[in-house]
C-alpha positions as CSV (number, residue, x, y, z in Angstrom):
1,X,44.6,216.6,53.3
2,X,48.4,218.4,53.2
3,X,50.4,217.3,50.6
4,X,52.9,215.8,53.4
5,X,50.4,213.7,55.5
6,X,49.2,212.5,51.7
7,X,52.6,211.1,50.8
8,X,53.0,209.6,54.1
9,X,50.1,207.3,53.8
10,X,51.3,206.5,50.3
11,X,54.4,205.5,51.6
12,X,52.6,202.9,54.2
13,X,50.1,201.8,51.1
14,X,53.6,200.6,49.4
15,X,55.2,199.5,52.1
16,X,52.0,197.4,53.1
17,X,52.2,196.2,49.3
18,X,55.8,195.2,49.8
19,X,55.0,193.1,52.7
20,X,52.1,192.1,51.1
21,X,54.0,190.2,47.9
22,X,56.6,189.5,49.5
23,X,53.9,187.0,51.8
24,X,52.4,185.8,48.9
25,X,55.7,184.5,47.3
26,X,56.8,183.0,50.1
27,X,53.6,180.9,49.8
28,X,53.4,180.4,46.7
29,X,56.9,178.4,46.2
30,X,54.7,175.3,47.7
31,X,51.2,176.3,47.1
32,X,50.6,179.8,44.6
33,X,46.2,178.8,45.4
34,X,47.2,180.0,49.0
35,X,49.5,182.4,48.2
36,X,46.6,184.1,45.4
37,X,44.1,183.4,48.2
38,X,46.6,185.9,50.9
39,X,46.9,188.6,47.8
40,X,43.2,188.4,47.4
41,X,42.4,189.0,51.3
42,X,45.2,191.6,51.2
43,X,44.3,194.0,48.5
44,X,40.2,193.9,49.2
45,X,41.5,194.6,53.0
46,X,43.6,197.6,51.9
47,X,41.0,198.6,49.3
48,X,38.4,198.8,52.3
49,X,40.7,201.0,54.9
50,X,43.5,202.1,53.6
51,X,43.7,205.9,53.6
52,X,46.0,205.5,50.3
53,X,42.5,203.5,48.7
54,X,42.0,204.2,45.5
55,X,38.3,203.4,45.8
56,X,36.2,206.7,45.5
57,X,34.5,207.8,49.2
58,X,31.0,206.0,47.7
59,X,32.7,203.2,46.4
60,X,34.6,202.5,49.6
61,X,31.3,202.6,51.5
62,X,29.7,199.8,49.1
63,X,32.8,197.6,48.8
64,X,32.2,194.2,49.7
65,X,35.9,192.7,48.4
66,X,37.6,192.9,44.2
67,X,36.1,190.8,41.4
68,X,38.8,187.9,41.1
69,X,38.3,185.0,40.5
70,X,39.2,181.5,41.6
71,X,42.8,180.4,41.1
72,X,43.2,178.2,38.0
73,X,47.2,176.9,37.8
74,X,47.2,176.6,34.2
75,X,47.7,180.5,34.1
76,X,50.8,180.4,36.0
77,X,54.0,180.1,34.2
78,X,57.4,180.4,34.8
79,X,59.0,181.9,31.3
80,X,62.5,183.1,29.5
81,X,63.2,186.4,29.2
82,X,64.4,187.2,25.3
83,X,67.0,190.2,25.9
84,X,65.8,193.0,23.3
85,X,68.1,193.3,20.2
86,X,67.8,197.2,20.0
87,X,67.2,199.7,22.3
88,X,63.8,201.2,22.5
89,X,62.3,203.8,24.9
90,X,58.9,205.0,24.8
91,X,58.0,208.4,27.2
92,X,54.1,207.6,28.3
93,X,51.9,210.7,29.5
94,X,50.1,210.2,32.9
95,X,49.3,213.3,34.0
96,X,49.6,212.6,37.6
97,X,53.4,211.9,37.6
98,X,54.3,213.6,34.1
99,X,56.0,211.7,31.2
100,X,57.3,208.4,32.3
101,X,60.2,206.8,30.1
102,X,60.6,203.3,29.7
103,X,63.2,200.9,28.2
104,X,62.6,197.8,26.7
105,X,64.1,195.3,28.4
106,X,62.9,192.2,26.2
107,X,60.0,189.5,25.8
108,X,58.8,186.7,27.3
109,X,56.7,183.9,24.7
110,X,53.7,182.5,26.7
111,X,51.8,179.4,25.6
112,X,48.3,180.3,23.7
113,X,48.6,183.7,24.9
114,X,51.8,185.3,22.6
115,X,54.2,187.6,23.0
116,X,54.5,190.7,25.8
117,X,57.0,192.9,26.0
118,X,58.7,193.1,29.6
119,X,59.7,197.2,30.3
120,X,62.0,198.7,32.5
121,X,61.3,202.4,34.0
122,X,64.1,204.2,33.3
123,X,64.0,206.7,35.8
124,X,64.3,206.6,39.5
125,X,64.3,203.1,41.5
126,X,64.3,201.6,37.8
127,X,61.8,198.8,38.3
128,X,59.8,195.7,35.9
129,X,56.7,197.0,34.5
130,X,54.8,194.6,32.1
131,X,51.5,194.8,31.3
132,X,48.3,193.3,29.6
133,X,45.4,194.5,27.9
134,X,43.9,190.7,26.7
135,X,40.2,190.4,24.2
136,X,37.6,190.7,27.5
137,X,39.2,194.1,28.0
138,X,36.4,196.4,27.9
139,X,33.6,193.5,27.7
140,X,30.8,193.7,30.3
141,X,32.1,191.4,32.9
142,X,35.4,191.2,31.4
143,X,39.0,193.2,32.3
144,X,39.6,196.6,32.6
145,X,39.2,198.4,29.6
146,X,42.8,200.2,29.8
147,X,44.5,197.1,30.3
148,X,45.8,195.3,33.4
149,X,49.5,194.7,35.1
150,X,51.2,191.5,36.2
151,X,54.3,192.7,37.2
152,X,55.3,196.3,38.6
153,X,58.3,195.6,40.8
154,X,58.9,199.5,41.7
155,X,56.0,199.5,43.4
156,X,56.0,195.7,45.3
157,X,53.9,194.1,42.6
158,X,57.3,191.6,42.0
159,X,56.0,187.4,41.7
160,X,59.9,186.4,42.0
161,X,62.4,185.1,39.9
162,X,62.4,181.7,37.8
163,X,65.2,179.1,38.8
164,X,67.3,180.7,35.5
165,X,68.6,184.3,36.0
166,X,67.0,185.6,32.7
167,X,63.5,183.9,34.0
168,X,60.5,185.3,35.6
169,X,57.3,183.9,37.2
170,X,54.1,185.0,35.6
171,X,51.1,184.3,37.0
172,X,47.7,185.8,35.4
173,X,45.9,185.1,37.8
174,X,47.3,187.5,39.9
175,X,46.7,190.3,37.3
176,X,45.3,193.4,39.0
177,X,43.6,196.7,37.5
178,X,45.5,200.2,37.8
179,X,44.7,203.0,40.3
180,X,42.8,204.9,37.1
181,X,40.3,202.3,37.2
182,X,39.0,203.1,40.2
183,X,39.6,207.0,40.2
184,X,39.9,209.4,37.3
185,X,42.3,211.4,39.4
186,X,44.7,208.7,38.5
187,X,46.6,208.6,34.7
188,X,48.3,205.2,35.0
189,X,51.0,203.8,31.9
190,X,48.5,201.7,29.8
191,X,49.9,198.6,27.8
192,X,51.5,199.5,24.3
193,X,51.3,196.9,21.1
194,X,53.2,194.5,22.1
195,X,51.7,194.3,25.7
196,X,48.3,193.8,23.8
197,X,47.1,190.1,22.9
198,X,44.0,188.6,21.0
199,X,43.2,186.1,23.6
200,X,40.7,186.1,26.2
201,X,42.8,186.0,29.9
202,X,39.4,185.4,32.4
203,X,41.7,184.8,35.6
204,X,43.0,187.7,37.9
205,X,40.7,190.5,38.9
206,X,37.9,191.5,36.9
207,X,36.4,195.1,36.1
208,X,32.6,195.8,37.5
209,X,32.0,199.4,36.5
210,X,30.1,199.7,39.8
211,X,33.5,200.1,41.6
């Protein structure tokens, strides 16, 4: 595949994404079930033809839809954003798109869960980036090992807005694995300490090794 015909079909993959969220929180303001149930459909129908899939050739060919599972409300929440008192920028190696900065943009306190840092990337388009690595990470029908992300607004993955302007809607339930998951050609930004908490999150997608 050329390099320009690759970042064409990248392109559609995000702009499919886009339209893909921006359904799902159009739902979700009366019914977030429906609108998980429209982001599940989505992403396993992306996963299963997109040319931009990150699923490996025999992978794609066995794929029968992701490992989410069933929407439970209590993991939705709709939380403050606590601005950060100092700067802090970290530079994360991914191979694939070099060293990455980010700033910290502040925290968000969640109920039994803790405390996650919410990151912006300070380079070009500038977006949200926070995510999760929880205890079933790396558990044999668990999470991702690496760690998962709830919110990457650069690249569509955007839940909205609370009804405050320093608030943000975080659902774990729509928690979704990285590219590098799926395909080692892939180095993804993997969550830092304070994006790392010692409670089991079971909602969202899953991690079957066999994918």
């Amino acid at each position: 595949m050329s390099s320009s015909l690759g970042a064409l079909q990248i392109a559609d993959w995000r702009r499919r994404v886009f339209g893909l969220y921006a359904g799902v929180r159009q739902l979700s303001v009366r019914n977030p079930a429906a609108g998980h149930e429209l982001w599940r459909s989505g992403r396993d129908e992306l996963f299963a033809g997109h040319p931009s899939s990150p699923l490996l050739p025999d992978d794609r060919a066995a794929f029968t839809g992701l490992p989410v599972t069933a929407y439970d409300p209590d993991w939705r929440f709709e939380v403050e954003v606590h601005r950060a008192e100092e700067p802090l920028r970290i530079s994360v190696e991914t191979g694939t798109d070099g060293t990455v900065p980010f700033d910290l943009v502040g925290s968000v306190r969640l109920p039994y869960i803790g405390s996650l840092d919410v990151w912006r990337l300070a380079s070009y388009a500038g977006g949200l980036f926070l995510p999760v690595k929880d205890a079933l990470a790396g558990k044999p029908g668990g999470t991702y090992g690496g760690g998962r992300y709830l919110l990457d607004t650069v690249k569509g993955a955007d839940l909205g807005p609370g009804a405050d302007d320093d608030t943000l809607i975080l659902d774990f339930n729509f928690a979704y694995n990285p590219s590098c998951a799926y395909d080692p050609m892939w180095a993804c930004p993997l969550p830092q300490a304070g994006n790392i908490v010692a409670v089991e999150v079971p909602v969202g997608e899953l991690y079957h090794p066999m994918h």
